[in-house]
Backbone as CSV, one residue per row, in Angstrom:
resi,resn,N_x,N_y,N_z,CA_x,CA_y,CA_z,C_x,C_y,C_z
1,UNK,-3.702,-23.426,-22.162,-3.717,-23.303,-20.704,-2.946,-22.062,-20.240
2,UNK,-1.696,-21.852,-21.099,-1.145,-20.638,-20.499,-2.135,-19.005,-20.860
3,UNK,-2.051,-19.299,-22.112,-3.098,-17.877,-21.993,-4.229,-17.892,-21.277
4,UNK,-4.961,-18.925,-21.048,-5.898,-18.933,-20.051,-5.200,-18.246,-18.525
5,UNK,-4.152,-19.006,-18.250,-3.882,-18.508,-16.708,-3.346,-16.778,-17.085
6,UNK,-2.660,-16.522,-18.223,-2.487,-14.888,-18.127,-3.358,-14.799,-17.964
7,UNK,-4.764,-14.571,-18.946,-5.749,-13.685,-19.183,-6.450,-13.435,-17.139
8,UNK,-6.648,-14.779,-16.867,-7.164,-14.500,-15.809,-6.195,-14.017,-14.894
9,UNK,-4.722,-13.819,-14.791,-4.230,-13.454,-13.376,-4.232,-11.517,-14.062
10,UNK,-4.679,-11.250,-15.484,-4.739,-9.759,-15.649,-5.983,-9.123,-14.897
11,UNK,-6.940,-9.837,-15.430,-8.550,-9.684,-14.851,-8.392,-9.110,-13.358
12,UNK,-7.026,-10.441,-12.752,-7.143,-10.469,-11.072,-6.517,-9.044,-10.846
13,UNK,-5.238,-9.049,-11.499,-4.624,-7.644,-11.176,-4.785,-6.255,-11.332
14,UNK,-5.895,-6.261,-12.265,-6.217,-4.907,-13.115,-7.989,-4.552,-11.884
15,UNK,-8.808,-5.369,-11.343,-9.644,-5.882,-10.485,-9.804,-5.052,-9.244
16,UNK,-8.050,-5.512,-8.721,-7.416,-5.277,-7.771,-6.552,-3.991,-7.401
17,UNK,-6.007,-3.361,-8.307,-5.081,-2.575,-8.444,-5.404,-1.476,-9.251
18,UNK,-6.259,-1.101,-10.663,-6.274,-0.463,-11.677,-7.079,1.177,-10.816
19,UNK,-7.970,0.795,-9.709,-8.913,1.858,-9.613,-8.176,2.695,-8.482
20,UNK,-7.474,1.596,-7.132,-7.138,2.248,-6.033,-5.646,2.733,-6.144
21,UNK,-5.046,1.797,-7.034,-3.897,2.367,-7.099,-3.145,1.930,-9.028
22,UNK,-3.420,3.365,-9.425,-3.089,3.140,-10.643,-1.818,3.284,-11.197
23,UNK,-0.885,4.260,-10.464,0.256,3.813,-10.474,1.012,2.519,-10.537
24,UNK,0.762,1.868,-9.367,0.761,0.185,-9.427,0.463,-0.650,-10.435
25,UNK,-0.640,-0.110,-10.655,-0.857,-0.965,-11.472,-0.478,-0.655,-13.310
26,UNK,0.216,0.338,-13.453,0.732,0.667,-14.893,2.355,-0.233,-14.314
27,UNK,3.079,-0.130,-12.934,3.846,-0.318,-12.800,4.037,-2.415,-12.898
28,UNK,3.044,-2.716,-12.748,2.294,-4.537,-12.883,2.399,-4.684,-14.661
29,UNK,1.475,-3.585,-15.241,1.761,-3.904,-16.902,2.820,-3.637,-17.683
30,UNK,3.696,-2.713,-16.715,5.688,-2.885,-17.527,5.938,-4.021,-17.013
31,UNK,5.823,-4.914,-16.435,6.410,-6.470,-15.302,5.969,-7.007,-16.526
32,UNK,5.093,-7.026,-16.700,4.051,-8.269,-17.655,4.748,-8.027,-19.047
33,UNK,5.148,-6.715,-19.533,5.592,-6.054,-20.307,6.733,-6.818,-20.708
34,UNK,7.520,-6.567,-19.983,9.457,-7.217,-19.824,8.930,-8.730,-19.599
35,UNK,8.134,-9.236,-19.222,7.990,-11.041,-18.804,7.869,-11.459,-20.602
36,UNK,6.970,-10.971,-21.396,6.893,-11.076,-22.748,8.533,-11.232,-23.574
37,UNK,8.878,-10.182,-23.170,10.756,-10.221,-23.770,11.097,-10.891,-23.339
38,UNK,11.384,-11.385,-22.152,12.534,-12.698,-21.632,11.636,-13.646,-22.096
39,UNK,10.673,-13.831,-22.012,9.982,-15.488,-22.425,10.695,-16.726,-22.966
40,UNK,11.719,-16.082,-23.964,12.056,-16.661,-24.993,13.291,-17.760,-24.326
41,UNK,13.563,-17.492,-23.032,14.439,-18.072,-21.968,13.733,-19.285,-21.497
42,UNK,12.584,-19.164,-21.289,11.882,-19.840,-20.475,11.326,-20.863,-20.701
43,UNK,11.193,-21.325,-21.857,9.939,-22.799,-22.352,8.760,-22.808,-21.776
44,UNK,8.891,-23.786,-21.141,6.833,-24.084,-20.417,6.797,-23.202,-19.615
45,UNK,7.409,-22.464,-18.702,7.351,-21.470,-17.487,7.173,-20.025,-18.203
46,UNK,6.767,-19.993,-19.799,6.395,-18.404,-20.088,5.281,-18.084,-19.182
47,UNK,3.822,-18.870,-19.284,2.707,-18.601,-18.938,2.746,-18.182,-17.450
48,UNK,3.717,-19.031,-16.449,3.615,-18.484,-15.198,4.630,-17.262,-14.945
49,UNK,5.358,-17.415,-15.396,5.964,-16.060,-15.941,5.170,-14.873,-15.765
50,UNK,4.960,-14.878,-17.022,3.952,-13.837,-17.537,2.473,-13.782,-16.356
51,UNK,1.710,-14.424,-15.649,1.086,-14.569,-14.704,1.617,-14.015,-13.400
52,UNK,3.087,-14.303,-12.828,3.148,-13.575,-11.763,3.953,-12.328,-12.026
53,UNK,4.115,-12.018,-13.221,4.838,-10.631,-13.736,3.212,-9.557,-13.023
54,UNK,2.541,-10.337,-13.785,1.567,-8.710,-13.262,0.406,-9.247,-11.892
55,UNK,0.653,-10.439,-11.831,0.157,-10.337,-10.303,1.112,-9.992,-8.889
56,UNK,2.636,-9.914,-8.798,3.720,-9.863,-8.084,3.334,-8.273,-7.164
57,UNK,2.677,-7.497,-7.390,2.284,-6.298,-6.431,0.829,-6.355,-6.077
58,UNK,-0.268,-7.502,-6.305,-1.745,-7.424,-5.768,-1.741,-6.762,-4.498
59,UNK,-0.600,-7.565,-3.279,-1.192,-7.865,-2.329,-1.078,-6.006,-1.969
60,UNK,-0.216,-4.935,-2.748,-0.605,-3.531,-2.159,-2.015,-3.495,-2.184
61,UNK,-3.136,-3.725,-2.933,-4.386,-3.658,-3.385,-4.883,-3.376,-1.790
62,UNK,-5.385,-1.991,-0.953,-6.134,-1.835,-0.332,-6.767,-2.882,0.406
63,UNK,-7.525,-3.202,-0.106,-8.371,-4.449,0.781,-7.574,-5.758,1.204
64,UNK,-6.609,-5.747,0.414,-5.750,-6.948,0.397,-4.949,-6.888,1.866
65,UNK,-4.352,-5.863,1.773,-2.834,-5.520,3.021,-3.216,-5.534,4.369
66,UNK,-3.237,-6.408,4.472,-3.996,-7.094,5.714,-2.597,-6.788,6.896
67,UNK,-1.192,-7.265,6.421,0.018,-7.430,7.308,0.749,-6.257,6.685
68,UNK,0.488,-5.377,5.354,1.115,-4.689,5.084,2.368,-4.841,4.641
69,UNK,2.542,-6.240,4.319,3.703,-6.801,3.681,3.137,-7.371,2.123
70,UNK,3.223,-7.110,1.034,2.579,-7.021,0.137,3.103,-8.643,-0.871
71,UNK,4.277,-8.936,-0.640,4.488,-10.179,-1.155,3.542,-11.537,-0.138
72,UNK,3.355,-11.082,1.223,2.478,-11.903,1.926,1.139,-12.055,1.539
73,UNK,0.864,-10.461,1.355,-0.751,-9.950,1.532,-0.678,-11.027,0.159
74,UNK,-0.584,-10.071,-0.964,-0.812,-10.883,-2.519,-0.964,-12.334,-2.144
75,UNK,0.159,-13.150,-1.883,0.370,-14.819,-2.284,-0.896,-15.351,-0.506
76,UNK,-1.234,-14.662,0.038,-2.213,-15.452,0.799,-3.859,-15.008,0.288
77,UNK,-3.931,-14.107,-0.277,-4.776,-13.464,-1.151,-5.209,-14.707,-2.257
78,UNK,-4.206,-15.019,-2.986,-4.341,-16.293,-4.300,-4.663,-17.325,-3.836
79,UNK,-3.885,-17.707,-2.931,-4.288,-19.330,-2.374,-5.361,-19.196,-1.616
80,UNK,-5.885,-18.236,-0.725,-7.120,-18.442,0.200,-8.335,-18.355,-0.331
81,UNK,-8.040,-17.323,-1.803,-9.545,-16.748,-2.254,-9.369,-17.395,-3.394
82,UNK,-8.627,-17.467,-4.672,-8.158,-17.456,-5.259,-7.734,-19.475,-6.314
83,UNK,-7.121,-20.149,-5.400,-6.514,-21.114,-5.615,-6.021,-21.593,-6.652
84,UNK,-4.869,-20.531,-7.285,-3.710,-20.533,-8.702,-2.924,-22.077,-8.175
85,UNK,-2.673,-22.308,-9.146,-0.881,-22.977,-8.954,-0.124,-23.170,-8.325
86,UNK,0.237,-23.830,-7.458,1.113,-23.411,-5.905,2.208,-22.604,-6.110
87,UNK,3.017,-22.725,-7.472,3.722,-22.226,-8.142,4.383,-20.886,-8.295
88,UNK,2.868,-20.310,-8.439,2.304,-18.578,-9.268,2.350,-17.863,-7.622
89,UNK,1.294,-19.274,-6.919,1.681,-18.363,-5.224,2.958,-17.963,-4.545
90,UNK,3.853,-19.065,-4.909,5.247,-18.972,-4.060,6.064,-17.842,-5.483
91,UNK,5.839,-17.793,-6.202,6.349,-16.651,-7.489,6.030,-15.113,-6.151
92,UNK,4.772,-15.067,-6.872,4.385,-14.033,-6.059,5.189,-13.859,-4.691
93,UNK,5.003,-14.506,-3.761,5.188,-14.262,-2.327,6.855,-13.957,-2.332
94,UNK,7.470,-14.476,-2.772,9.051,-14.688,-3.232,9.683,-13.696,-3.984
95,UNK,9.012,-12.658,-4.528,9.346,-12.231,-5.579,10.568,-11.031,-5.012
96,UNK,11.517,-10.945,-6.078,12.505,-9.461,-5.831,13.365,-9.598,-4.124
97,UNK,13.553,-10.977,-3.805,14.468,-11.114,-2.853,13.447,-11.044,-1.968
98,UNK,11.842,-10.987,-1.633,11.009,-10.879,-0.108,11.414,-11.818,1.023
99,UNK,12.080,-12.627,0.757,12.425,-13.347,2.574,13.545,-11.929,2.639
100,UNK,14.451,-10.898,2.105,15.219,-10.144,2.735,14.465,-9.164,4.006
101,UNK,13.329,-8.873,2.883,12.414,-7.904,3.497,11.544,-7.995,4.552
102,UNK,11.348,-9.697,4.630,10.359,-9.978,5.984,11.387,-9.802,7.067
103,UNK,12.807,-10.354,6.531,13.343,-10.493,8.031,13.286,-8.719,8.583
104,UNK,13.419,-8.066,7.743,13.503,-6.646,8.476,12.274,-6.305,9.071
105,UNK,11.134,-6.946,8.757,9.772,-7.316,9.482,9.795,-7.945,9.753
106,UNK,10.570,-8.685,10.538,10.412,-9.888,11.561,9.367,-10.750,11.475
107,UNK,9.446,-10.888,9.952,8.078,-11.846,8.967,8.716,-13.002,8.541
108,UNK,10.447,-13.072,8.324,10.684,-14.081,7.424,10.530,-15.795,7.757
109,UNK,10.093,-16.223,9.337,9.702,-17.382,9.025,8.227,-17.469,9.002
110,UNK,7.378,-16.599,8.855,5.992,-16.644,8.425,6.401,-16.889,7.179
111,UNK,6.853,-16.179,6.246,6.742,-15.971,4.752,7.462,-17.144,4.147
112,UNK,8.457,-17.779,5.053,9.294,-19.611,4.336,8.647,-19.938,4.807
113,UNK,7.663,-20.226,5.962,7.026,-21.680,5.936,5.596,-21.648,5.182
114,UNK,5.021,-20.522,4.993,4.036,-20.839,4.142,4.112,-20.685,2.775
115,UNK,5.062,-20.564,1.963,5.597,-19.911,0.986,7.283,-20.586,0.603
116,UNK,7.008,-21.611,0.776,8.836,-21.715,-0.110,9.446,-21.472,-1.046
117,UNK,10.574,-20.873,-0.934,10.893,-20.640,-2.605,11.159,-21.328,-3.551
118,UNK,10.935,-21.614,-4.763,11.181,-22.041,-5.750,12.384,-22.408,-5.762
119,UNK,12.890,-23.728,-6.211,14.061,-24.438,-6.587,14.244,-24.293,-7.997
120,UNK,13.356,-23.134,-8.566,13.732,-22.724,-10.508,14.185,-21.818,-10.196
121,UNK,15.864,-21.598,-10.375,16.744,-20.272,-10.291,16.480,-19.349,-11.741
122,UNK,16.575,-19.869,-12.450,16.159,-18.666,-14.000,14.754,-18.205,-14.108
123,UNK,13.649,-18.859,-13.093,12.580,-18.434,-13.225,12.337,-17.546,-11.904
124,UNK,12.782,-17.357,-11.183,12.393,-16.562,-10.159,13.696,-15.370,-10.563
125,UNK,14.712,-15.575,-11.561,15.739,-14.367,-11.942,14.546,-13.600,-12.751
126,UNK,14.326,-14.383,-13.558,13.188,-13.804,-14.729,12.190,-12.691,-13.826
127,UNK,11.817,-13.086,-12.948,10.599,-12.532,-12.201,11.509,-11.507,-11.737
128,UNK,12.448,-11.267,-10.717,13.298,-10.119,-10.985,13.327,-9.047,-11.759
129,UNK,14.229,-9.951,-12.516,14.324,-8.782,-13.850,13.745,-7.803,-13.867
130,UNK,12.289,-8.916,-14.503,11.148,-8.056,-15.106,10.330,-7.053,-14.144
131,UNK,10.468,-7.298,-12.702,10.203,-6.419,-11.273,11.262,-5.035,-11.661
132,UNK,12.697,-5.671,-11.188,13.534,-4.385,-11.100,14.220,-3.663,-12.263
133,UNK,13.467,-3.794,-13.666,13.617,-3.026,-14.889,12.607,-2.537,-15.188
134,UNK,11.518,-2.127,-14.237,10.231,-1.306,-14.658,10.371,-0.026,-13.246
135,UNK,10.038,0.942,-14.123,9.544,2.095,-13.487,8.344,1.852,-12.313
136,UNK,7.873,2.693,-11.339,6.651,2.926,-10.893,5.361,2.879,-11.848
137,UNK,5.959,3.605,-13.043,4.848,3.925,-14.001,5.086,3.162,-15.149
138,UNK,5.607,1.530,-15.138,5.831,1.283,-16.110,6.854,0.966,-17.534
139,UNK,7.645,2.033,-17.302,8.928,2.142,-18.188,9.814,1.572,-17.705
140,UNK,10.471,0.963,-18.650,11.977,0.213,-18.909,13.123,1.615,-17.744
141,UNK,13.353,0.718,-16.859,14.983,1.699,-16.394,16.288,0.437,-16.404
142,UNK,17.292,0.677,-15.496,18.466,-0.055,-15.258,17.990,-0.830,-13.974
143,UNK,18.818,-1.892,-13.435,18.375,-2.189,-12.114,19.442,-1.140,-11.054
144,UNK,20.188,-0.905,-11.634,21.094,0.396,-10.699,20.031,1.634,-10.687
145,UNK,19.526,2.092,-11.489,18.404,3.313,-11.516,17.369,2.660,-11.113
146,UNK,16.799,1.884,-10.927,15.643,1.140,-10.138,15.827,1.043,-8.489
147,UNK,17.076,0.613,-8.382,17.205,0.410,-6.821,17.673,1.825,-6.135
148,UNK,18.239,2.589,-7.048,18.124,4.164,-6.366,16.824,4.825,-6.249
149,UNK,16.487,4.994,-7.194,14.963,5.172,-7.139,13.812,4.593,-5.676
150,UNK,14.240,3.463,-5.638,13.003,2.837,-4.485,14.317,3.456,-3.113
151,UNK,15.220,3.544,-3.416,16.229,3.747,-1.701,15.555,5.872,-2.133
152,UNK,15.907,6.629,-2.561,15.544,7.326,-2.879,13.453,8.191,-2.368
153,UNK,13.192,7.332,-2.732,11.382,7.324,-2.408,11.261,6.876,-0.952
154,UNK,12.064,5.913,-0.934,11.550,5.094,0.793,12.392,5.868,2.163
155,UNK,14.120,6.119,1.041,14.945,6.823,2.292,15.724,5.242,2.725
156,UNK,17.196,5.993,3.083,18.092,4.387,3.485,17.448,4.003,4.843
157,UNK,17.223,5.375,5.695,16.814,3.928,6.968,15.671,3.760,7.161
158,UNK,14.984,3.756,6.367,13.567,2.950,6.492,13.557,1.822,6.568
159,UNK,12.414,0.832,6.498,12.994,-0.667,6.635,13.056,-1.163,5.047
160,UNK,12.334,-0.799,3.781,12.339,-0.759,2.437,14.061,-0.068,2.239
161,UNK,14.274,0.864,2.527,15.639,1.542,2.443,16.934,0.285,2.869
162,UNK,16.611,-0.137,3.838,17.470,-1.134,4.369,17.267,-2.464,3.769
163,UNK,16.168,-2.600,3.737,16.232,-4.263,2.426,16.636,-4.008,1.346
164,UNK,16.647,-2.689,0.757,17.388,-2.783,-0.964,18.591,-2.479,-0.774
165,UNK,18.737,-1.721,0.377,20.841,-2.069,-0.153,21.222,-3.437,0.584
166,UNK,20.291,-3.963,1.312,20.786,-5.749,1.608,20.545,-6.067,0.359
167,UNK,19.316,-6.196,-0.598,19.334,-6.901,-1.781,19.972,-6.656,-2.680
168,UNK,20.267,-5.275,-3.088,20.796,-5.144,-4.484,22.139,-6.264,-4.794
169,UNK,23.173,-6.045,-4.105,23.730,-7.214,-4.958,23.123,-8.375,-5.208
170,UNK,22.117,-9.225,-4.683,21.628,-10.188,-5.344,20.529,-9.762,-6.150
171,UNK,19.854,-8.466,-6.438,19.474,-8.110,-7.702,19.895,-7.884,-8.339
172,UNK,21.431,-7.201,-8.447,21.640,-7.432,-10.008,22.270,-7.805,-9.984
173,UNK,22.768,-9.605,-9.436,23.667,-10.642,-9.530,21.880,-11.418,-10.883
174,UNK,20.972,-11.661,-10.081,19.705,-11.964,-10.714,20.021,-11.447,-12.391
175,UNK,19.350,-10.176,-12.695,19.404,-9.281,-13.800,20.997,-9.620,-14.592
176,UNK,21.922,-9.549,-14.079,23.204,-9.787,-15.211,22.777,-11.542,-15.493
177,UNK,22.074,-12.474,-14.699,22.538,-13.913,-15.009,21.013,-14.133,-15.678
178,UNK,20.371,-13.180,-16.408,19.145,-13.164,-16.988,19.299,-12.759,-18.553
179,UNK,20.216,-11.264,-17.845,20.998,-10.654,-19.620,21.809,-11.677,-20.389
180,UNK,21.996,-12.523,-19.332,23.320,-13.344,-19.748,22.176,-14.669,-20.882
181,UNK,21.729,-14.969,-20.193,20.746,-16.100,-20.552,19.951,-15.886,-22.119
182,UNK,19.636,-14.138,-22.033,19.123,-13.907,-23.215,20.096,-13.376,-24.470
183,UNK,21.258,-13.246,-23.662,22.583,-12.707,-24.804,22.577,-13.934,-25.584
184,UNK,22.478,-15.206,-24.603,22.998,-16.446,-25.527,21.878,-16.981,-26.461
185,UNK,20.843,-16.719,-26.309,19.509,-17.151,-27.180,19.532,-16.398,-28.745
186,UNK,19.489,-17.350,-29.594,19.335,-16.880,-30.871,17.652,-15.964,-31.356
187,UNK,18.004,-15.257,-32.021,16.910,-14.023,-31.610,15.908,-14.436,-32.998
């Protein structure tokens, strides 16, 4: 069942993402990439794991960005057209701290009431992680060189500029209590 749900949420993302925006989407197969390495944290939650590792940026997909909020666009995208897991939807929609980011879009009680977050704290760290240790294009960085990078590209007072220095400490409060998780796992 789990490789079934990867194989198909790659199909969805590669579908969606590979032609209009390929950047994105090399930046979806380092997520999926790093979801493979932590797995070993996770037990039954690899497969959704690994599922919203490279579906977690659809909703940029052109046709998708309906509100232009891309954790929205994506997770109403799955459930409307789609109908994953309620799970994989609230992964998605949730992902990398997004209730910070709606509130700066004056989105965040659209995005909790249709979308709650997950009550699995190591599985939505996991989804982190594996978000803020990939490049644009893919490659392994730091989450300190990740979150300069996006403040950097977007600019601090943008509204992206202003949700990552609200988030970063709880991204890499996330990322250290992930390293931590896999320091202790016998390899």
């Amino acid at each position: 069942m789990d490789k079934d749900l990867v194989q198909w949420a790659r199909r969805v993302a590669e579908a969606e993402l590979a032609e209009p925006l390929p950047q994105r989407w090399r930046h979806s197969q380092g997520v999926a990439a790093r979801a493979v390495e932590v797995s070993r944290i996770l037990g039954k939650d690899v497969g959704l794991l690994k599922a919203a590792a490279v579906l977690h940026d659809v909703g940029y997909a052109p046709r998708l960005a309906a509100t232009r909020f891309h954790p929205l666009d994506g997770a109403r995208f799955l459930r409307d057209e789609l109908g994953p897991d309620e799970r994989l939807v609230r992964l998605v929609a949730n992902h990398s701290f997004a209730l910070l980011e709606a509130e700066e879009r004056q989105m965040r009680e659209e995005l909790a009431t249709e979308f709650p977050l997950l009550e699995e704290p190591l599985l939505v760290d996991a989804l982190v992680y594996c978000d803020i240790t990939t490049t644009p294009d893919g490659d392994r960085t730091t989450a300190q060189d990740r979150v300069a990078e996006i403040r950097s590209r977007y600019g601090d007072d943008s509204m992206v500029g202003r949700f990552i220095r609200r988030a970063a400490p709880e991204i890499f409060a996330s990322v250290e209590r992930v390293e931590a998780a896999l320091a202790a796992q016998p390899r």
